[in-house]
N, C-alpha and C positions, 0 to 999 in steps of 0.2 A: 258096731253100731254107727251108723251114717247120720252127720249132722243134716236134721231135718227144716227143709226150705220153708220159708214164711211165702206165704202167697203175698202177690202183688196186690194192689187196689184195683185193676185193669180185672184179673183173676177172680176177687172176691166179686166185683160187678157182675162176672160173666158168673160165677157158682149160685148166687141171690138170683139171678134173672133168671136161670135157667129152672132154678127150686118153684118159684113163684110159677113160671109155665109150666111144668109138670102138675104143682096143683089145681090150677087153674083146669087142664086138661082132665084130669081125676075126676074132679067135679062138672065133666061136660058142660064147661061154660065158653062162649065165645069171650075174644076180647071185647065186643061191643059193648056185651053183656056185663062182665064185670067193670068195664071200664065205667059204665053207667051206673054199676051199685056201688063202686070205690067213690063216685065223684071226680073223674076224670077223666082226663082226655082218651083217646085210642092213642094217640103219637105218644102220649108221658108213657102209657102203658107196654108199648111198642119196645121204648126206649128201655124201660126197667129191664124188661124181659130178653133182648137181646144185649145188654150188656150194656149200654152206651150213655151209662149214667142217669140218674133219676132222682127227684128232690126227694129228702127225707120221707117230706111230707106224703109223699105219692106212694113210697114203699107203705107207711101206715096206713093208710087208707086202702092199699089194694089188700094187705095182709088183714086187714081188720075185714072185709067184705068179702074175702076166703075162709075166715073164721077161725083165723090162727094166732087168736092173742096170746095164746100159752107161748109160743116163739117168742113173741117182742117181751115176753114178761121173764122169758130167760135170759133176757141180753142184760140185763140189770147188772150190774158192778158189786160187786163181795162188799160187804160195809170193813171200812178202812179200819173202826172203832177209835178212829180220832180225825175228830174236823178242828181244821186249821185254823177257820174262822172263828172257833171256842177259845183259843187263845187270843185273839186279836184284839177278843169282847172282853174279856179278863184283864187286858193290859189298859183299855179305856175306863175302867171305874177304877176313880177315886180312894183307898185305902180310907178307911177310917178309925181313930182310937178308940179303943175301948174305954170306958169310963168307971 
């Protein structure tokens, strides 16, 4: 068994970009076209899709106007089943006696 390579950030860029034009394509849409129902530019969309980094916000927006919120709704995080912040809140109150 072969220790298995984590992709780059460069890598994951170009796999998302390439995912998003494939779909895009699927759904015989130009970029004009979805770059206009995302709310964005043609360059931010350009840029998504061939790799070369894209704001958050712009991957949202183009994934939301492709129709694929079920993807951004799998990127969610496994619940930890302890937030840190519960202790932090715990240590700011006051103890009080019982009477």
């Amino acid at each position: 068994m072969g220790v298995m390579q984590r992709r780059s950030s460069e890598e994951w860029l170009a796999t998302i970009g390439e995912g998003v034009r494939e779909h895009r394509l699927l759904q015989r849409v130009t970029q004009a076209e979805l770059a206009d129902s995302a709310n964005v530019s043609v360059n931010a969309l350009q840029n998504l899709e061939h790799g070369r980094g894209a704001a958050l916000i712009t991957l949202i927006k183009v994934i939301r106007a492709l129709d694929l919120e079920d993807w951004l709704d799998g990127l969610s995080l496994p619940d930890a089943g302890f937030n840190p912040l519960d202790a932090i809140d715990r240590g700011n109150r006051k103890r009080r006696r019982a009477r």
